[in-house]
C-alpha positions as protocol buffer text, in pm:
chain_id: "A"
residue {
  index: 1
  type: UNK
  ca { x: 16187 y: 18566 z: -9040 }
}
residue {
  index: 2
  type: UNK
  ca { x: 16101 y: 18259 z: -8847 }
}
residue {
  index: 3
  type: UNK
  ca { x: 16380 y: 18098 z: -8556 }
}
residue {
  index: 4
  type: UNK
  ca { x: 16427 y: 17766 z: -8518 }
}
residue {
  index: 5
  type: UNK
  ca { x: 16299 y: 17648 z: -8203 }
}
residue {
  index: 6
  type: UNK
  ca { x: 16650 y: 17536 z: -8090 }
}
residue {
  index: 7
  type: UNK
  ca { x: 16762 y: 17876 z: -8125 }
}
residue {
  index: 8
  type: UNK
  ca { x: 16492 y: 18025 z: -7909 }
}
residue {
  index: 9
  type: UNK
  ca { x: 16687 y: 18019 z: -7602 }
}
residue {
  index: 10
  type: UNK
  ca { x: 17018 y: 18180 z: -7652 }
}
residue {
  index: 11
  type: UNK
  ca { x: 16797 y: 18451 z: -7873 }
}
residue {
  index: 12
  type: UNK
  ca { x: 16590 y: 18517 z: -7511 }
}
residue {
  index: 13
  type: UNK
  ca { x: 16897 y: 18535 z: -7304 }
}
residue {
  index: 14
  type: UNK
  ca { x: 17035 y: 18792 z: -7528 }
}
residue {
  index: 15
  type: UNK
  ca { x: 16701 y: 18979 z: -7540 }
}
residue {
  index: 16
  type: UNK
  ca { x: 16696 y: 18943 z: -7159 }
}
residue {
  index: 17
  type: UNK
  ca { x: 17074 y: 19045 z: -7125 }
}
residue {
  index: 18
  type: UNK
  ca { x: 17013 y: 19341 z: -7370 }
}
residue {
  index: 19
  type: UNK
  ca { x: 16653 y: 19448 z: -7159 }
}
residue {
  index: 20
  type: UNK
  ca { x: 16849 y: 19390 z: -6817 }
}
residue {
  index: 21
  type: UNK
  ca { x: 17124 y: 19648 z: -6972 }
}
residue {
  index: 22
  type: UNK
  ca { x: 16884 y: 19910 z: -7090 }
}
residue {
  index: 23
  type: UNK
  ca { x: 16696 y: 19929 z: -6760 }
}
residue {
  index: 24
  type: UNK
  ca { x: 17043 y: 19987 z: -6575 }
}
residue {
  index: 25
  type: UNK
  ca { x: 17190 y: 20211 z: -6826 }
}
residue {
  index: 26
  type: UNK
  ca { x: 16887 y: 20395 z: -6945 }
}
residue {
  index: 27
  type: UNK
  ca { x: 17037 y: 20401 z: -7247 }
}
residue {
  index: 28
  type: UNK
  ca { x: 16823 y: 20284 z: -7572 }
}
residue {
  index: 29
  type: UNK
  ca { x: 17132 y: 20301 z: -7824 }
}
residue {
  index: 30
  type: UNK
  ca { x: 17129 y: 20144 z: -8148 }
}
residue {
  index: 31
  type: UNK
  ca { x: 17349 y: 19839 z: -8059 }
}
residue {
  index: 32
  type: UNK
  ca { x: 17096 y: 19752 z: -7819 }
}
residue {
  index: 33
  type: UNK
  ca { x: 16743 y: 19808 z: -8062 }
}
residue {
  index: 34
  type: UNK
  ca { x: 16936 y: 19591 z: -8300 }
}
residue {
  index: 35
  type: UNK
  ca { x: 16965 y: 19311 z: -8098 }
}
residue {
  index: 36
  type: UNK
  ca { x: 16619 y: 19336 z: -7958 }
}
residue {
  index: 37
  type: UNK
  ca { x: 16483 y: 19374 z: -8321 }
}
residue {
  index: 38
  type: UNK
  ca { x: 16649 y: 19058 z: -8413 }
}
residue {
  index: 39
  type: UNK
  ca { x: 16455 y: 18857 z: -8163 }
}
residue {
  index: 40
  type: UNK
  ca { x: 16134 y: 18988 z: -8317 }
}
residue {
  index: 41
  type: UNK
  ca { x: 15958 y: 18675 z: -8387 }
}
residue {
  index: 42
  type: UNK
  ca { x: 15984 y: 18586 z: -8019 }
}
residue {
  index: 43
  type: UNK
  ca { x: 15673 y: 18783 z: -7878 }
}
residue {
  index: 44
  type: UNK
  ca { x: 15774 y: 19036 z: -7563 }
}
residue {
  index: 45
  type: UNK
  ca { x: 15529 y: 19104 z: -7335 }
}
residue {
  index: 46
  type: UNK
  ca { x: 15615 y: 19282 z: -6942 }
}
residue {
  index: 47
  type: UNK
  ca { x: 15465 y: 19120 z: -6685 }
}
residue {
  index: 48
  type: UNK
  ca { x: 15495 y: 19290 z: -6309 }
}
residue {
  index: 49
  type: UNK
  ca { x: 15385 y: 19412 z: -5965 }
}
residue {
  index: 50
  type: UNK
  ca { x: 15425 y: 19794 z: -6068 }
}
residue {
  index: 51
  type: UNK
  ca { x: 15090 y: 19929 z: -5985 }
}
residue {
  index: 52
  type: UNK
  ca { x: 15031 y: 20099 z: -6347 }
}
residue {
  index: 53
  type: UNK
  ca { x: 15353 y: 20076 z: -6549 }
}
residue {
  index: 54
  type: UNK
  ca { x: 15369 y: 20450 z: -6638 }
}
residue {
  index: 55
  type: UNK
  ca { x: 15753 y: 20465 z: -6553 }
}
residue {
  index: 56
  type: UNK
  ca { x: 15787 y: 20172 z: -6735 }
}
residue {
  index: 57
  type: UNK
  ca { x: 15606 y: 20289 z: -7024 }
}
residue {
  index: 58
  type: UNK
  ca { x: 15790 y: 20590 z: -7039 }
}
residue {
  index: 59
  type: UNK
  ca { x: 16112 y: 20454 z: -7016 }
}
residue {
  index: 60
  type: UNK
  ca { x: 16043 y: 20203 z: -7323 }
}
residue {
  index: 61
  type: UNK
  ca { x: 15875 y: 20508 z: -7525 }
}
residue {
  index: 62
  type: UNK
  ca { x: 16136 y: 20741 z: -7465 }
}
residue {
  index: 63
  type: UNK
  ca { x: 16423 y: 20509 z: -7562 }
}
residue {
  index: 64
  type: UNK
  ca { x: 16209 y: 20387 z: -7890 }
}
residue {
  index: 65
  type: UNK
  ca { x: 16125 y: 20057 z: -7751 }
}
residue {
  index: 66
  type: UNK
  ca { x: 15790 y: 20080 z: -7682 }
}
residue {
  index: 67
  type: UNK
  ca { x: 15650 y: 19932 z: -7995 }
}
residue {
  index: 68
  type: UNK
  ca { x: 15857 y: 19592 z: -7966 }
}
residue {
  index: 69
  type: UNK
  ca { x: 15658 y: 19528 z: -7689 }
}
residue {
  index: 70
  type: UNK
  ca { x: 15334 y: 19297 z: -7739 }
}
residue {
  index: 71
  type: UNK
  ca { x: 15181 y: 19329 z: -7416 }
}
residue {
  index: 72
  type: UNK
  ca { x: 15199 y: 19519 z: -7079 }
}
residue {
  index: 73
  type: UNK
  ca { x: 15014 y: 19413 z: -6768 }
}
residue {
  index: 74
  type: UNK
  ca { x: 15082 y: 19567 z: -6446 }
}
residue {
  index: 75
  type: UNK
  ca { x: 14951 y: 19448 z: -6125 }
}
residue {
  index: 76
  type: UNK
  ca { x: 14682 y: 19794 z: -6031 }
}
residue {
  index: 77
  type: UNK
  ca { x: 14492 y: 19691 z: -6360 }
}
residue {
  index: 78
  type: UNK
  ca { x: 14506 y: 19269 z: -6337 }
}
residue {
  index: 79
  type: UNK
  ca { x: 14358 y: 19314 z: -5944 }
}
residue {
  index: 80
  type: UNK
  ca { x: 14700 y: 19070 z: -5852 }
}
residue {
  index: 81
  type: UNK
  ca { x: 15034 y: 19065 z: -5778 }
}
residue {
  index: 82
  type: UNK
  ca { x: 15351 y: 18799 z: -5849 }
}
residue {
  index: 83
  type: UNK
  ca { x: 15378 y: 18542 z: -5786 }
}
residue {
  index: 84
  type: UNK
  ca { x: 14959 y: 18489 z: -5845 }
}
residue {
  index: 85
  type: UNK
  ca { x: 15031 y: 18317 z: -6207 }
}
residue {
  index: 86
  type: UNK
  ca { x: 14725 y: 18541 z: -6328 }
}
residue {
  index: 87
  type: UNK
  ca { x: 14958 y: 18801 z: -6452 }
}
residue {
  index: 88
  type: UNK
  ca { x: 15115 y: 18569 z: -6629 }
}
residue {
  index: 89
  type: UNK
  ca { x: 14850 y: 18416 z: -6811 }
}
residue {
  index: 90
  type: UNK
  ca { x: 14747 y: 18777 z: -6878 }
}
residue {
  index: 91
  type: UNK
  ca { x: 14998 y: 18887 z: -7063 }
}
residue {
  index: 92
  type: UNK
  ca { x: 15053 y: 18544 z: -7263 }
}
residue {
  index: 93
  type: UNK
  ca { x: 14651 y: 18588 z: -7363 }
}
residue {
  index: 94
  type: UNK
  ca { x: 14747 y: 18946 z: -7487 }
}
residue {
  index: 95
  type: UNK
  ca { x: 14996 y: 18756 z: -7678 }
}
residue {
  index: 96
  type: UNK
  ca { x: 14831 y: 18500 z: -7807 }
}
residue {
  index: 97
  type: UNK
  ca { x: 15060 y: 18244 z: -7666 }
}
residue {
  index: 98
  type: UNK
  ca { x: 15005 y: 17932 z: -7384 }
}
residue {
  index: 99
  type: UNK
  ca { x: 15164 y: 18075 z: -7074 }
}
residue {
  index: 100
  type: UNK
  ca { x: 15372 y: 17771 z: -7003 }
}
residue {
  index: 101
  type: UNK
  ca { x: 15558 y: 17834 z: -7346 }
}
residue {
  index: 102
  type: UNK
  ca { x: 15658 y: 18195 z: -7173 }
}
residue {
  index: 103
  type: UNK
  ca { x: 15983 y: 18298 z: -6996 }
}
C-alpha cells in the first residue's frame, strides 16, 4: 500500500501520538499495533542519546513492536550524541532514506 505524499503528515502524527502513548502506558494493545501497522510504508527508525537501547529494545520486543522498526541507533554505538546530526543521518542510511526527508 503506497500513501500519498499529502497524507504523510497526519499518518506521522498519529504514529508519533500512538509511539508517545505506548512509551507512557507501556501498554502494546491491539488498537495501538493497528494504527502503527497502518503507517507501514512510512519507514520508522529510533534515533537517541540512550547509550545502547537495550530498555528500549526490550520494551518494543516485549509489546510486539519490535519488528516495525527499520532502524535503531543509539548514541554508545554511533560515538555521538543529539543534537550532533550524525545520528540522524545514521539511522536514515539504515533506512535507506535522505535524512532531511526524516521527522
Amino acid at each position: 500500500m503506497q500513501i500519498a505524499p499529502a497524507a504523510r503528515d497526519p499518518l506521522r502524527g498519529m504514529l508519533h501520538h500512538e509511539l508517545d502513548r505506548l512509551a507512557e502506558n507501556h501498554n502494546g494493545d491491539a488498537e495501538a499495533r493497528h494504527h502503527i501497522d497502518g503507517c507501514l510504508d512510512l519507514p520508522v527508525g529510533i534515533a537517541s542519546n540512550a547509550f545502547f537501547g537495550s530498555v528500549h529494545h526490550t520494551c518494543l520486543t516485549d509489546h510486539g513492536l519490535s519488528d516495525l522498526i527499520g532502524a535503531e541507533v543509539y548514541s554508545g554505538g554511533a560515538g555521538a550524541r543529539k543534537p550532533n546530526p550524525s545520528l540522524i543521518h545514521r539511522a536514515a542510511d539504515v533506512l535507506g532514506l535522505p535524512a532531511a526527508s526524516c521527522v
